[in-house]
C-alpha positions in Angstrom: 88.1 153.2 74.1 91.3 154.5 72.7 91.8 155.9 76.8 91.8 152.4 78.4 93.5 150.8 75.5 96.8 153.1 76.3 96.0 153.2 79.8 96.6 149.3 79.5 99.9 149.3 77.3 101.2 151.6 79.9 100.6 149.2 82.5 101.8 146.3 80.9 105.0 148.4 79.6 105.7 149.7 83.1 105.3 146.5 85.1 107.3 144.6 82.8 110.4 147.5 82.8 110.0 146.9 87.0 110.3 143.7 86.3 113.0 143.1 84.0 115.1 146.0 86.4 114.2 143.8 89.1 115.8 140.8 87.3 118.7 142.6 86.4 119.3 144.0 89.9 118.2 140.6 91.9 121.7 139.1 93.3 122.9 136.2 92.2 122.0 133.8 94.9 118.5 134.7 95.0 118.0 133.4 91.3 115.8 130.6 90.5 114.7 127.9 88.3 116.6 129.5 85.1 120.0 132.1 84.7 119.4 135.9 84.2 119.7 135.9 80.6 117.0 133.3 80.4 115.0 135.7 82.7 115.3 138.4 81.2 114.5 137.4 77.3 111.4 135.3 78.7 110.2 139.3 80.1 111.2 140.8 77.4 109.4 138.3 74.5 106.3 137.9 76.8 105.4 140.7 79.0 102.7 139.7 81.1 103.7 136.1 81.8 107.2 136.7 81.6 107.4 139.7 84.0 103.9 137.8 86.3 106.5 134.4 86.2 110.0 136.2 87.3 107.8 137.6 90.3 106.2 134.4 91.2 109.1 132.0 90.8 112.3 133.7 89.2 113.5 135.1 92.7 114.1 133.6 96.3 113.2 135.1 99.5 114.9 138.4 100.6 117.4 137.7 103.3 117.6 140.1 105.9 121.4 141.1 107.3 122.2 140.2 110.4 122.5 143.1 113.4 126.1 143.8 114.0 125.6 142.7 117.9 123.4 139.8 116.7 124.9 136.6 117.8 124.1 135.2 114.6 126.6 135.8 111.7 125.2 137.1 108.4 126.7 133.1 107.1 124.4 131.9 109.6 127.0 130.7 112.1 126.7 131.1 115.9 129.5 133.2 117.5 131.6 131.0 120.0 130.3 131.0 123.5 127.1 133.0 122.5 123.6 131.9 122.9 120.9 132.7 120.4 118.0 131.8 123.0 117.7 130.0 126.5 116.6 127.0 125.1 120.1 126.7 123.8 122.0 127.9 126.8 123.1 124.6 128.9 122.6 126.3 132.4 119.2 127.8 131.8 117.9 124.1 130.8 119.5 123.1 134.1 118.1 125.9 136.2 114.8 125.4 134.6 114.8 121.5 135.0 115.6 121.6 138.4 113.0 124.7 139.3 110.6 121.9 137.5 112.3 118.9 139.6 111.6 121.2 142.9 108.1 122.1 142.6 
């Protein structure tokens, strides 16, 4: 019983050190719902919950950088005179309208 009983402090000491890291290491724009101090004092005073609530709410979704030769810029704005798909180029609508239009 002893076994299981330190197998289980383990577990809870090591998930709530990944946790509290992850805080810690989480940018600032990804935070959520409370500041990193607040974060990181609810881990460290409650272990489970703390560390099981910082993974299910304390962080946004990862955002993936943009390609360098992706149209798209990593703030989300659209190069000038570049299309992101050919719904959104003018003359492929046209082309497309009138292949319809000729049927």
């Amino acid at each position: 019983m002893a076994r299981v009983n330190t197998l289980i402090f383990l577990a809870v000491i090591a998930f709530s050190v990944v946790a509290l890291l992850d805080c810690l290491r989480t940018e600032q724009s990804r935070l959520q719902s409370f500041p990193r101090r607040a974060w990181a004092v609810l881990i460290l005073l409650c272990p489970v919950f703390g560390a099981i609530a910082w993974f299910r709410a304390g962080r946004g979704p990862a955002r993936r950088p943009a390609p360098a030769d992706h149209p798209v810029a990593a703030g989300g704005a659209v190069a000038a005179g570049v299309f992101v798909g050919p719904e959104d180029d003018p003359d492929f609508v046209r082309q497309m309208a009138a292949a319809l239009r000729d049927r």
